[in-house]
PDB file with one MODEL, atoms N, CA, C and O in Angstrom:
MODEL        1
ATOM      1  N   UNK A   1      92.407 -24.020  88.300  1.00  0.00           N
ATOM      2  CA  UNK A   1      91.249 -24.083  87.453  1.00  0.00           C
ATOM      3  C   UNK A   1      91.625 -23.507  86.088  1.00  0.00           C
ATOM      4  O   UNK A   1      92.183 -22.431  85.876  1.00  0.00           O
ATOM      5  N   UNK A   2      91.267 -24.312  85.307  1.00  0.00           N
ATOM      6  CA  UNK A   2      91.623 -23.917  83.627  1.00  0.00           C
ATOM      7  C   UNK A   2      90.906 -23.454  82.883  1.00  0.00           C
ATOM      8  O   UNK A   2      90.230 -24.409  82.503  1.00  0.00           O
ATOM      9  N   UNK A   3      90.459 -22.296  82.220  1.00  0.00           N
ATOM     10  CA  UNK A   3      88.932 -21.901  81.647  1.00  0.00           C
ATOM     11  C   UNK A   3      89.848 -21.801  80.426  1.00  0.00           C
ATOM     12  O   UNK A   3      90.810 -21.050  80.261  1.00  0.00           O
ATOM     13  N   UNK A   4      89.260 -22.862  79.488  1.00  0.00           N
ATOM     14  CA  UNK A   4      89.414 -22.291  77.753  1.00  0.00           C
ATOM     15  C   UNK A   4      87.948 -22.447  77.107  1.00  0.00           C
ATOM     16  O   UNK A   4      87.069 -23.267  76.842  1.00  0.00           O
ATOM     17  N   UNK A   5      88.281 -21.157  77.044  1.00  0.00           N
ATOM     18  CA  UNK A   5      86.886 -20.305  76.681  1.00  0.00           C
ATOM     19  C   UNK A   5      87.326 -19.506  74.806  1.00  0.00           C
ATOM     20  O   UNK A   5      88.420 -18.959  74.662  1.00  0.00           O
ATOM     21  N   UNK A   6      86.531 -19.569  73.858  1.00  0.00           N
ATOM     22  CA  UNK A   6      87.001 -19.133  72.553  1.00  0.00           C
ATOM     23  C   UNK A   6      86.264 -17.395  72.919  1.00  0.00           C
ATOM     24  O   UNK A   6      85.415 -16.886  73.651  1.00  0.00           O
ATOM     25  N   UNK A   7      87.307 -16.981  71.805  1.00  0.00           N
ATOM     26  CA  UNK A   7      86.884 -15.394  71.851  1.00  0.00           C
ATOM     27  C   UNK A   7      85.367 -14.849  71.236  1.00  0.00           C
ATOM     28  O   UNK A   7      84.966 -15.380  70.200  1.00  0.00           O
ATOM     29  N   UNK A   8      84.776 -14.093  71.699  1.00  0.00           N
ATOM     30  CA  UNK A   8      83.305 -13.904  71.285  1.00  0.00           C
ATOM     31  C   UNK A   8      83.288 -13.560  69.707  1.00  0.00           C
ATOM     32  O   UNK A   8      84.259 -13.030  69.168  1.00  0.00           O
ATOM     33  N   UNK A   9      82.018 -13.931  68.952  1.00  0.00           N
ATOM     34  CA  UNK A   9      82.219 -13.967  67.461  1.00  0.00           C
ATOM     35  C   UNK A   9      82.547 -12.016  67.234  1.00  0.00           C
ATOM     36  O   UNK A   9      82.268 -11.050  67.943  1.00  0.00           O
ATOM     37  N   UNK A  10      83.177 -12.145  66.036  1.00  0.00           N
ATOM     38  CA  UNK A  10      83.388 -11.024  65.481  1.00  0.00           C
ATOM     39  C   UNK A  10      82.636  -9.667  65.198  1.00  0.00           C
ATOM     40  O   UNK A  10      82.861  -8.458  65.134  1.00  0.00           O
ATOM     41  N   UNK A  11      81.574 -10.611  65.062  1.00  0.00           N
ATOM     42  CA  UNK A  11      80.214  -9.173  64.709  1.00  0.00           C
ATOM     43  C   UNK A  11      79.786  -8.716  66.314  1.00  0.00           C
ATOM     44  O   UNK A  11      79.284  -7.591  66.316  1.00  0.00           O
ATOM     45  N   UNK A  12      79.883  -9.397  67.796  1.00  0.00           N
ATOM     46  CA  UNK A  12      79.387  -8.983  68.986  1.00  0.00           C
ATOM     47  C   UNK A  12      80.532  -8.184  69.255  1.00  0.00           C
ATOM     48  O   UNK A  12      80.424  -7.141  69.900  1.00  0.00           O
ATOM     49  N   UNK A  13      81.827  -8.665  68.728  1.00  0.00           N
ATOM     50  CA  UNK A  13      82.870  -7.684  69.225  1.00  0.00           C
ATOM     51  C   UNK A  13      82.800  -6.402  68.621  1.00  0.00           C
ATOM     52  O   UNK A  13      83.039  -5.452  69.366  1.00  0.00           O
ATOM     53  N   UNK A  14      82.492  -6.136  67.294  1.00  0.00           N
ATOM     54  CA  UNK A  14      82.707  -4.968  66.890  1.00  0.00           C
ATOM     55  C   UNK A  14      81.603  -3.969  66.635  1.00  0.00           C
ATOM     56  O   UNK A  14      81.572  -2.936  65.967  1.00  0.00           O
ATOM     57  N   UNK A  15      80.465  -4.767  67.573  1.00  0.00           N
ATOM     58  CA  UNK A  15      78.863  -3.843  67.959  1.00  0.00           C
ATOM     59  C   UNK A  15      79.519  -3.231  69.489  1.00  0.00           C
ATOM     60  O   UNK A  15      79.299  -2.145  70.025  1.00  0.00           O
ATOM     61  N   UNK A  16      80.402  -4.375  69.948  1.00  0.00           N
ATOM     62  CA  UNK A  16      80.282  -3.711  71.714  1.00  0.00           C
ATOM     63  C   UNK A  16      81.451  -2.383  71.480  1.00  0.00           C
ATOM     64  O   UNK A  16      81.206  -1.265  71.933  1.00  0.00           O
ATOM     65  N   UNK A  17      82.401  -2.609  70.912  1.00  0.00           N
ATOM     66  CA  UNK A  17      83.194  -1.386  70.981  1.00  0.00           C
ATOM     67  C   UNK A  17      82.943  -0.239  70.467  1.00  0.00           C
ATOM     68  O   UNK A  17      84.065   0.154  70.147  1.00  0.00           O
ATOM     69  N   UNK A  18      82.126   0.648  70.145  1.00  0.00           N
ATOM     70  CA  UNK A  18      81.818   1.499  71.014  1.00  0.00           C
ATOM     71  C   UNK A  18      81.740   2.049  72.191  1.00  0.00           C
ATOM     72  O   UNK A  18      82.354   2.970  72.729  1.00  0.00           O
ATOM     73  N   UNK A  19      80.557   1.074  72.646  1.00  0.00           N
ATOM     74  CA  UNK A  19      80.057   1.310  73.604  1.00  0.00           C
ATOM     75  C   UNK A  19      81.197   0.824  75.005  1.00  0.00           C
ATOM     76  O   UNK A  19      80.913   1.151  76.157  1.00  0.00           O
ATOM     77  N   UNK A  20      82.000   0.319  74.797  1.00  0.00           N
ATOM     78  CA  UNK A  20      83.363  -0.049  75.571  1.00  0.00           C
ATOM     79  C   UNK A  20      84.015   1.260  75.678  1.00  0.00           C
ATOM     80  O   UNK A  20      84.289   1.773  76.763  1.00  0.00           O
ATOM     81  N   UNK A  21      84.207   1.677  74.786  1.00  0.00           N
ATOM     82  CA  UNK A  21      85.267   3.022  74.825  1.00  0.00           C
ATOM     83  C   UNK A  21      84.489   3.957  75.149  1.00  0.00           C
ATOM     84  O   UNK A  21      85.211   4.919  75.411  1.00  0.00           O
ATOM     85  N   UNK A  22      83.112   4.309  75.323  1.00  0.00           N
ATOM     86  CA  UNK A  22      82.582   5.044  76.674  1.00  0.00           C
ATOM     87  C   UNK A  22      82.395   4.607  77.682  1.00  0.00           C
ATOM     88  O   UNK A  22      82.417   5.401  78.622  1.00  0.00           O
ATOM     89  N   UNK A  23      82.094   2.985  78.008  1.00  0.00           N
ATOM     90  CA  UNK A  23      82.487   2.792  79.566  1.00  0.00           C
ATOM     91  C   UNK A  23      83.658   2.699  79.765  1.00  0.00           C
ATOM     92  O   UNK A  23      83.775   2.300  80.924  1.00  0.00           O
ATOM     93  N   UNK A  24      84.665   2.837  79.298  1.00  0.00           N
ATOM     94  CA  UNK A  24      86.240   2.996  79.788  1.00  0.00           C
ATOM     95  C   UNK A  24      86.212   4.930  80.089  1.00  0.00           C
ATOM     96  O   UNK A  24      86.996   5.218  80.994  1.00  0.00           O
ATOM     97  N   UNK A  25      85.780   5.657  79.741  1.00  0.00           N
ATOM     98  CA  UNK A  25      85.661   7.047  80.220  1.00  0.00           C
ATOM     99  C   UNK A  25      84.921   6.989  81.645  1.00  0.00           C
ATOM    100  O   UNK A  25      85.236   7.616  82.657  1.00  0.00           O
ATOM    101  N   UNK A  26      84.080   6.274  81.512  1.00  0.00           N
ATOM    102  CA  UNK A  26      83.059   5.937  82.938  1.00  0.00           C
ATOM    103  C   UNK A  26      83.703   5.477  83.843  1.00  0.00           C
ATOM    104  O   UNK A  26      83.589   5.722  85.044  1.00  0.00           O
ATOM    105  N   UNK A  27      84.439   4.763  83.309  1.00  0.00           N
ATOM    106  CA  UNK A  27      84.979   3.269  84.489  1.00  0.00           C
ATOM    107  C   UNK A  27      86.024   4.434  85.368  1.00  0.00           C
ATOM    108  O   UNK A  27      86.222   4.481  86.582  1.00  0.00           O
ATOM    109  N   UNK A  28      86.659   5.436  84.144  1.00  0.00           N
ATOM    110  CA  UNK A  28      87.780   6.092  84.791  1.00  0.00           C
ATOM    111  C   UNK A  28      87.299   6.911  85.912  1.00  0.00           C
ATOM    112  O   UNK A  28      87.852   6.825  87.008  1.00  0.00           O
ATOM    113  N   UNK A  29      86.044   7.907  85.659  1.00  0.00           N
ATOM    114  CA  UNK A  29      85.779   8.383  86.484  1.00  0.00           C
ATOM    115  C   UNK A  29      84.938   7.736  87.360  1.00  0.00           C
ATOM    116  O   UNK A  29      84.182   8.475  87.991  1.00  0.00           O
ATOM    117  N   UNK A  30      84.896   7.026  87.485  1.00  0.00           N
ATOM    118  CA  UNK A  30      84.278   6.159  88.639  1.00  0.00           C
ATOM    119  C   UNK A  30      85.331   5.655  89.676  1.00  0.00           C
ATOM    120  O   UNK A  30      85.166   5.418  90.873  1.00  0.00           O
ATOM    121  N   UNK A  31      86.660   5.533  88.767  1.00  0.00           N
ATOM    122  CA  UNK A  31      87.622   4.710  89.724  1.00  0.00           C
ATOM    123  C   UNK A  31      88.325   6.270  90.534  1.00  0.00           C
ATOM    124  O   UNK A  31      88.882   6.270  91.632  1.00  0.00           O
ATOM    125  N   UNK A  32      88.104   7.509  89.643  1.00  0.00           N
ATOM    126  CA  UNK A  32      88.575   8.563  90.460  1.00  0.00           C
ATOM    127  C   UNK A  32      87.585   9.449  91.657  1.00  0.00           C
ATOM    128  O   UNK A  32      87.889  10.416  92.356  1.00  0.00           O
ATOM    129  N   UNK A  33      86.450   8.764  91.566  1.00  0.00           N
ATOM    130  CA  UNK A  33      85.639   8.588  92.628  1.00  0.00           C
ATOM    131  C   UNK A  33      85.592   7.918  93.664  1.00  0.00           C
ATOM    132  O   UNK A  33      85.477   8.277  94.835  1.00  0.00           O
ATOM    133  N   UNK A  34      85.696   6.794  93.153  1.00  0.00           N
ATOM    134  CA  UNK A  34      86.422   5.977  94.744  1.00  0.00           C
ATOM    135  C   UNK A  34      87.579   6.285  94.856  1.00  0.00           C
ATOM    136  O   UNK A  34      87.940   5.783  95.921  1.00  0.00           O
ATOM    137  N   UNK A  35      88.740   7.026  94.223  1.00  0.00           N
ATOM    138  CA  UNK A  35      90.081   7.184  95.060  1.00  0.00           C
ATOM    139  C   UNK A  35      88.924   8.343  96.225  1.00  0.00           C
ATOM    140  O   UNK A  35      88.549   8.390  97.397  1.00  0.00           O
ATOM    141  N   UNK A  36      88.816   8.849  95.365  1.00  0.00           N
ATOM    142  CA  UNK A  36      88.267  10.361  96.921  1.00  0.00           C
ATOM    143  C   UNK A  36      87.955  10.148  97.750  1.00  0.00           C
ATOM    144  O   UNK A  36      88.228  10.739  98.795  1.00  0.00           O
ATOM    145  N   UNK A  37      86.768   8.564  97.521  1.00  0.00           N
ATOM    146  CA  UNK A  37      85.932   8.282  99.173  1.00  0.00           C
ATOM    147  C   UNK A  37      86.920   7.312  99.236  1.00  0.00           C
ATOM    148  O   UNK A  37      86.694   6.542 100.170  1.00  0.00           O
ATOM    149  N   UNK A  38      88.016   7.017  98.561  1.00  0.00           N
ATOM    150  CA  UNK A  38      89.234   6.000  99.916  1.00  0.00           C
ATOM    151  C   UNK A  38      90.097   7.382 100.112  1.00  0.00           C
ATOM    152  O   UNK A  38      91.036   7.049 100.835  1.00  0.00           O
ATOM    153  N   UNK A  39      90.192   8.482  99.870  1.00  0.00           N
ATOM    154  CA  UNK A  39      91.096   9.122 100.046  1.00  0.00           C
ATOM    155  C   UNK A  39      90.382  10.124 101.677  1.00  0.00           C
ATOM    156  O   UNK A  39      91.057  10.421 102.663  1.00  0.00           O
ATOM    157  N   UNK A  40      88.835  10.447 101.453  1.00  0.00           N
ATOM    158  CA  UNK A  40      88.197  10.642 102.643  1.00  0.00           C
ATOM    159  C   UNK A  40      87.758  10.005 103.669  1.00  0.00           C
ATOM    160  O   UNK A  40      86.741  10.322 104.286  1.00  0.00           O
ATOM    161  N   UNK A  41      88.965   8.444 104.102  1.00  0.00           N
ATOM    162  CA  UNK A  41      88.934   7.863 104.864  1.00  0.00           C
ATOM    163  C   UNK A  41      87.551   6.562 104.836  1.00  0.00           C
ATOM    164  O   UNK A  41      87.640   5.825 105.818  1.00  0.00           O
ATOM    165  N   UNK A  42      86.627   6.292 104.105  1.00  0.00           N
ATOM    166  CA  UNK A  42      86.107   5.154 104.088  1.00  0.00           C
ATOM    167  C   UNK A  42      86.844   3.920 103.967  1.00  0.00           C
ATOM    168  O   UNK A  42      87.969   3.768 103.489  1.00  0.00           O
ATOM    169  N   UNK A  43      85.987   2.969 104.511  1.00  0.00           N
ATOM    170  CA  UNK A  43      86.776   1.655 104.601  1.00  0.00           C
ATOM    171  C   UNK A  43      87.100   0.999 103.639  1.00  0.00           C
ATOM    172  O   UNK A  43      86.169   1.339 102.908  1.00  0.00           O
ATOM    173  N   UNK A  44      87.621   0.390 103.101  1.00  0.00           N
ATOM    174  CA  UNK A  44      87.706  -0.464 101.672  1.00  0.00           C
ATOM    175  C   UNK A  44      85.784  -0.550 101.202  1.00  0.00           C
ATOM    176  O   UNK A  44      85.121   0.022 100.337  1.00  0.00           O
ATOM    177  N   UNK A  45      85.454  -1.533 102.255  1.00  0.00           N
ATOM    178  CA  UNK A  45      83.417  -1.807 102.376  1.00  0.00           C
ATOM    179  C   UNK A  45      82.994  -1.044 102.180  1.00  0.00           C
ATOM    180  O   UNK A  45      81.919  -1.100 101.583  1.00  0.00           O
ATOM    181  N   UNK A  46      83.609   0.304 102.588  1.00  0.00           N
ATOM    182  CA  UNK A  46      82.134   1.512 102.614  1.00  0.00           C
ATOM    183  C   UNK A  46      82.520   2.026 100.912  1.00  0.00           C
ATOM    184  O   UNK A  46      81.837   2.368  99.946  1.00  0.00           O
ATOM    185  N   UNK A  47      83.629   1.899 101.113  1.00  0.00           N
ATOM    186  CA  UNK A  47      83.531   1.835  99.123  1.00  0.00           C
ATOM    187  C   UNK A  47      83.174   1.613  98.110  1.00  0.00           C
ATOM    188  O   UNK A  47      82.975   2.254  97.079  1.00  0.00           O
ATOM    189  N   UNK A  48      83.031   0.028  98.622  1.00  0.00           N
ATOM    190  CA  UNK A  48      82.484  -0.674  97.842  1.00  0.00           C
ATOM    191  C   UNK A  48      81.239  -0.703  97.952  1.00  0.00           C
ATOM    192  O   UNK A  48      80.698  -1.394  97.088  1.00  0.00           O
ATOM    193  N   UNK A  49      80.737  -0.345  98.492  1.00  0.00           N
ATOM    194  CA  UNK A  49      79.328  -0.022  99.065  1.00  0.00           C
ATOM    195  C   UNK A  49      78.668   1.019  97.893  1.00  0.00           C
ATOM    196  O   UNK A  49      77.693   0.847  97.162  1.00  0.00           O
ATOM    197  N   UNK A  50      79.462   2.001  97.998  1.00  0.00           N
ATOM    198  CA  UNK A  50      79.575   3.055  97.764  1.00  0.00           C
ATOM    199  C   UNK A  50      79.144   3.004  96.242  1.00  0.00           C
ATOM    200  O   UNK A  50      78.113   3.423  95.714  1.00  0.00           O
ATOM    201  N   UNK A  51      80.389   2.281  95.622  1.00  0.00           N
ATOM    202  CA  UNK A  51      80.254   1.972  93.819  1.00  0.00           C
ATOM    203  C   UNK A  51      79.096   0.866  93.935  1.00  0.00           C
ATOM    204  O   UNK A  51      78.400   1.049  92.936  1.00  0.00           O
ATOM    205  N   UNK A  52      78.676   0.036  94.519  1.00  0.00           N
ATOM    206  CA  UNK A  52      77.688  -0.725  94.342  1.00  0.00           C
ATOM    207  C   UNK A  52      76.319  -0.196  94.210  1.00  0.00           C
ATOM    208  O   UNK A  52      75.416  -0.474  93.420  1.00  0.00           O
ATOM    209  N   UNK A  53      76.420   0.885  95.475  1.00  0.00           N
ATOM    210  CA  UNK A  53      74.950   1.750  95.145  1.00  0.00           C
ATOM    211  C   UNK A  53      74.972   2.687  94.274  1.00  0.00           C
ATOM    212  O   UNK A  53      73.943   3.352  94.150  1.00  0.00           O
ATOM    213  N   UNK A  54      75.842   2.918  93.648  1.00  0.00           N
ATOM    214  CA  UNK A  54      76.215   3.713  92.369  1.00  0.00           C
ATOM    215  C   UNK A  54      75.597   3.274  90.909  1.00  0.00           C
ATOM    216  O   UNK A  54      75.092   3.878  89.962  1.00  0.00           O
ATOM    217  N   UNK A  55      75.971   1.600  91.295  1.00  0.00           N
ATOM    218  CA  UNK A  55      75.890   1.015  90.087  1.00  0.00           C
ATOM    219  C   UNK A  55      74.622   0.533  89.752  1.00  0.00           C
ATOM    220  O   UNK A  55      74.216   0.134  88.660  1.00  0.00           O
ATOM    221  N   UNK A  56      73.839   0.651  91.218  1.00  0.00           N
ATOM    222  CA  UNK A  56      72.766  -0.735  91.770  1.00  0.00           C
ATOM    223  C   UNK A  56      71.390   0.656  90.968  1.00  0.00           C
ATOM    224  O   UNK A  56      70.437   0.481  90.210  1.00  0.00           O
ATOM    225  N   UNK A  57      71.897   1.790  91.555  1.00  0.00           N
ATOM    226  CA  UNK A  57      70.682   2.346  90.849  1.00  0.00           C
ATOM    227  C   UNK A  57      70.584   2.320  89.292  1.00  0.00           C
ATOM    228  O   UNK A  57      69.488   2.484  88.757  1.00  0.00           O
ATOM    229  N   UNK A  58      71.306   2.189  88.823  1.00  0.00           N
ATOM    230  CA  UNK A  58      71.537   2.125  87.200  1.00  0.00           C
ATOM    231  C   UNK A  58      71.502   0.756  86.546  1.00  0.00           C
ATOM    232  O   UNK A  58      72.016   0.417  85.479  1.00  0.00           O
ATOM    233  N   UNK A  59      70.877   0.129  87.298  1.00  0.00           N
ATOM    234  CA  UNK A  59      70.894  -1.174  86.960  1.00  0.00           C
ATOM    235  C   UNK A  59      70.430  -1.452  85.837  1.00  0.00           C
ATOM    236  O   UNK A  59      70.992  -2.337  85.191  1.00  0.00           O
ATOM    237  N   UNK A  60      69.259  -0.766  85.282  1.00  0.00           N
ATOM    238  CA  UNK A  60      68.926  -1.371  84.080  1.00  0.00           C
ATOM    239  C   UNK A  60      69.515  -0.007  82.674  1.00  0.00           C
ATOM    240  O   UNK A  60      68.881   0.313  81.669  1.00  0.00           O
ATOM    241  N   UNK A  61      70.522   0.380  83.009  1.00  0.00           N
ATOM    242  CA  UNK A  61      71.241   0.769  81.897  1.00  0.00           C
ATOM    243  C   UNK A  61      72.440   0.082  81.331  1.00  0.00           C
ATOM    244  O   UNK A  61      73.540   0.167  81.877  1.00  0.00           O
ATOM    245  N   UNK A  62      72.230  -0.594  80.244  1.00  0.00           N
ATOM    246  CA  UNK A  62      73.020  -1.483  80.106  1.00  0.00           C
ATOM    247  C   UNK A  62      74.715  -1.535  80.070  1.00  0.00           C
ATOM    248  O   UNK A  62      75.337  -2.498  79.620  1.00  0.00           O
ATOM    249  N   UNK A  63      75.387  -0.229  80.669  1.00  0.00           N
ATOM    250  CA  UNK A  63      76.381   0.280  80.358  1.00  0.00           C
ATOM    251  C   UNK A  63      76.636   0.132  81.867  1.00  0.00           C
ATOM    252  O   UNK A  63      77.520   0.865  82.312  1.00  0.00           O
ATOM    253  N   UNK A  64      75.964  -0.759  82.805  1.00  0.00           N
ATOM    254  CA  UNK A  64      76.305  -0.742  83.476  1.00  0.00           C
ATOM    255  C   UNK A  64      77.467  -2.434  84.097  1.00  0.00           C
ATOM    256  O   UNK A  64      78.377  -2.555  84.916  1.00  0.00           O
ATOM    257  N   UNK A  65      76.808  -3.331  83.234  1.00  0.00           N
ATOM    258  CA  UNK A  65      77.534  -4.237  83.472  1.00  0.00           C
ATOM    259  C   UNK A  65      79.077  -4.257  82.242  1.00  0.00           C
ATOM    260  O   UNK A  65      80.142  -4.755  82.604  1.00  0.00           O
ATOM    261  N   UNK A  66      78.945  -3.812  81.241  1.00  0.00           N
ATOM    262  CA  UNK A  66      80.085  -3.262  80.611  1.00  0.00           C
ATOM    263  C   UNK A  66      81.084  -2.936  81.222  1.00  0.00           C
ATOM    264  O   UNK A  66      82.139  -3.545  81.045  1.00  0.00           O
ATOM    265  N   UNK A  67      80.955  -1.622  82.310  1.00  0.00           N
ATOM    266  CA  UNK A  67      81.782  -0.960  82.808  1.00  0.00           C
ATOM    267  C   UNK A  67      82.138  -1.941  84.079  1.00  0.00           C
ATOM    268  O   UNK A  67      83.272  -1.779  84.530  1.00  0.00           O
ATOM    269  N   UNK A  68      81.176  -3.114  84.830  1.00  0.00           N
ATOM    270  CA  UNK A  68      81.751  -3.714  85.642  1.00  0.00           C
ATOM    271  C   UNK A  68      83.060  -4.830  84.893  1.00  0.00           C
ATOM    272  O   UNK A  68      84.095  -5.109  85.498  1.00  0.00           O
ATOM    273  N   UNK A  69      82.701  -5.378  83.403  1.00  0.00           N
ATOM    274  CA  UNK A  69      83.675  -6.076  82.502  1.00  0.00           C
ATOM    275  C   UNK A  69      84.650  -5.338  82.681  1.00  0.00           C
ATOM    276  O   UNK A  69      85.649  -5.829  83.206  1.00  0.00           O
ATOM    277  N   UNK A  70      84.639  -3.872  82.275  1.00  0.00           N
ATOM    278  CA  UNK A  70      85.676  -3.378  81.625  1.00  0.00           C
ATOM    279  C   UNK A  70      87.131  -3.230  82.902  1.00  0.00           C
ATOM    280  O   UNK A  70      88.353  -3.315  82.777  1.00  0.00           O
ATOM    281  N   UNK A  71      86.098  -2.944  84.232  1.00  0.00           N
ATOM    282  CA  UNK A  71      86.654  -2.835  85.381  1.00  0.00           C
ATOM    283  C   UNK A  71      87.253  -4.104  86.001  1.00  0.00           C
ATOM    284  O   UNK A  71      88.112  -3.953  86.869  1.00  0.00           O
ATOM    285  N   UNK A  72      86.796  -5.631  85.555  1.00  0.00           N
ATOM    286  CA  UNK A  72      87.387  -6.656  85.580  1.00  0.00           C
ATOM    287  C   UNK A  72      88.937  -7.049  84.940  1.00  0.00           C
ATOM    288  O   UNK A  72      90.024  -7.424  85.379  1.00  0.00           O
ATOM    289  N   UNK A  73      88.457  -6.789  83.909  1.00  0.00           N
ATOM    290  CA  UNK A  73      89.612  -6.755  82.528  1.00  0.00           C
ATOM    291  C   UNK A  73      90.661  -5.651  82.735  1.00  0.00           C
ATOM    292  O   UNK A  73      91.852  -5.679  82.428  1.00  0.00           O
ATOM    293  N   UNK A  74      90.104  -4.883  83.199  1.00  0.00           N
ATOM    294  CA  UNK A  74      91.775  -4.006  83.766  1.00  0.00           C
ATOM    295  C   UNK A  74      92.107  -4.448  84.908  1.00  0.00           C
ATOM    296  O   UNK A  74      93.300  -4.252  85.137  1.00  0.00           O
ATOM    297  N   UNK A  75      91.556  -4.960  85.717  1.00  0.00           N
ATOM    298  CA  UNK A  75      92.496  -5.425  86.694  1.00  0.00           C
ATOM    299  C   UNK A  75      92.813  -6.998  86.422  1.00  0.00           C
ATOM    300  O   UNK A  75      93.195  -7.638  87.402  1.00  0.00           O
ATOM    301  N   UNK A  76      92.732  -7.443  85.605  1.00  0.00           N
ATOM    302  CA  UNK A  76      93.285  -9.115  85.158  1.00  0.00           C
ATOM    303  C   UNK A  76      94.643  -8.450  84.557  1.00  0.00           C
ATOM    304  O   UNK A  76      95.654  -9.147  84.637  1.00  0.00           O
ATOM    305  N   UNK A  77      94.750  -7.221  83.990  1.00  0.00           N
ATOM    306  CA  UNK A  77      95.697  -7.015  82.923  1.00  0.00           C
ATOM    307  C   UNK A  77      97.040  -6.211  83.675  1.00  0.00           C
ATOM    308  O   UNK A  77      98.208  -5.955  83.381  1.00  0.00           O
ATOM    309  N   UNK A  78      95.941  -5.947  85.030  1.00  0.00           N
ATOM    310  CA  UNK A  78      97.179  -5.598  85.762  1.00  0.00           C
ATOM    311  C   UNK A  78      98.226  -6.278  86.478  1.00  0.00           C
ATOM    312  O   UNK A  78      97.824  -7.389  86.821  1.00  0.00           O
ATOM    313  N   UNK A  79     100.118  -5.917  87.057  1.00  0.00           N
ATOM    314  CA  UNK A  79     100.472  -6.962  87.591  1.00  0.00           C
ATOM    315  C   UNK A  79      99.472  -7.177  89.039  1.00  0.00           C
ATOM    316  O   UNK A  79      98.930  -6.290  89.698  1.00  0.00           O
ATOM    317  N   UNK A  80      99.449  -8.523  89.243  1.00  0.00           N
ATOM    318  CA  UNK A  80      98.895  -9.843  90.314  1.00  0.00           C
ATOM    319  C   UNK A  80      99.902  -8.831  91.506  1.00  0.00           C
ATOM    320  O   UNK A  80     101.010  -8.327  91.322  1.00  0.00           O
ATOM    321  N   UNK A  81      99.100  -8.800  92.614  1.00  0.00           N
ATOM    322  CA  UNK A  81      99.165  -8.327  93.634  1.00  0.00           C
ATOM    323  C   UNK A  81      98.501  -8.633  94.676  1.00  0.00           C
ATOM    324  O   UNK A  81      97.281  -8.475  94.641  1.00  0.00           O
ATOM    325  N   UNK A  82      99.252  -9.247  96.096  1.00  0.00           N
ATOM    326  CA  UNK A  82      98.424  -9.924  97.176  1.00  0.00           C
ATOM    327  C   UNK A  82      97.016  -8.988  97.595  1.00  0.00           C
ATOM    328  O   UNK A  82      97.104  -7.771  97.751  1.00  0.00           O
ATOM    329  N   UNK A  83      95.628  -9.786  97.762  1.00  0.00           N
ATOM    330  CA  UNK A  83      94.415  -8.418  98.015  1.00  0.00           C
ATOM    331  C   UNK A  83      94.978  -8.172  99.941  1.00  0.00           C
ATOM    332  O   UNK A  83      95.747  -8.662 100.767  1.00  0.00           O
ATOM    333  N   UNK A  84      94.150  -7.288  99.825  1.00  0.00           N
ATOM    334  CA  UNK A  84      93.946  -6.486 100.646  1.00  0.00           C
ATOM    335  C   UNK A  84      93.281  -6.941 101.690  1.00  0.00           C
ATOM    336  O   UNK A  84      92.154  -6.493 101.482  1.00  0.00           O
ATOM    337  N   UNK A  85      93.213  -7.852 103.195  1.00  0.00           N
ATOM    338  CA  UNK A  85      92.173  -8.678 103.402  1.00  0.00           C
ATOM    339  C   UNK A  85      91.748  -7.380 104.567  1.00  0.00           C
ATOM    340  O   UNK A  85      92.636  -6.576 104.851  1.00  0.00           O
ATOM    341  N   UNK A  86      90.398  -7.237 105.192  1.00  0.00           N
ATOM    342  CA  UNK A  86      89.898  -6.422 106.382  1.00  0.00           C
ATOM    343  C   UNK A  86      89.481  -7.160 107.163  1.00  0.00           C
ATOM    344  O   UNK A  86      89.144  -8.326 106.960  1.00  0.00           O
ATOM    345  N   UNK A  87      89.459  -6.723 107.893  1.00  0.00           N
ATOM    346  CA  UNK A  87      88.160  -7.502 109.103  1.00  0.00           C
ATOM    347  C   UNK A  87      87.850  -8.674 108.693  1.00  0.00           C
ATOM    348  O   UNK A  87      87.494  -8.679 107.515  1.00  0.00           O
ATOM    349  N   UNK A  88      87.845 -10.034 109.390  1.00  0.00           N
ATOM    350  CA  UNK A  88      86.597 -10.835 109.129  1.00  0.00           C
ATOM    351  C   UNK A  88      85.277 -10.640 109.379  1.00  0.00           C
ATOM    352  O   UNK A  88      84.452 -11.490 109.044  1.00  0.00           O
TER     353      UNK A  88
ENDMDL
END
């Protein structure tokens, strides 16, 4: 699948950054939150569970889908690595 998609105009890019470079502080400690509850034995799911109800209550702060982008975009940027499959 081929997505060519053009880059967002100039003036949305340089309103969102800001607010990017505090959900990248967020995103971090969020991702050092789930190391703990994968490090205190939850399942991959209960993790994700975990950041979902994290996120799910904050739903209408808009820094919340940001930080799910921002959390996308670092892992596109990371090297490609087979996932992780669990349970069916």
């Amino acid at each position: 699948m081929n997505f060519q998609r053009q880059p967002p105009p100039p003036g949305l890019i340089a309103a969102a950054e800001q607010d990017y470079h505090a959900a990248r502080d967020e995103l971090d400690q969020m991702i050092a939150a789930a190391r703990t509850v994968l490090a205190n034995e939850f399942s991959e799911v209960e993790a994700v569970t975990d950041v979902w109800l994290s996120l799910h209550v904050q739903q209408d702060n808009p820094i919340v889908l940001l930080l799910s982008a921002a959390a996308i975009v670092r892992l596109a940027k990371a090297p490609a690595t087979p996932p992780e499959r669990t349970r069916p």
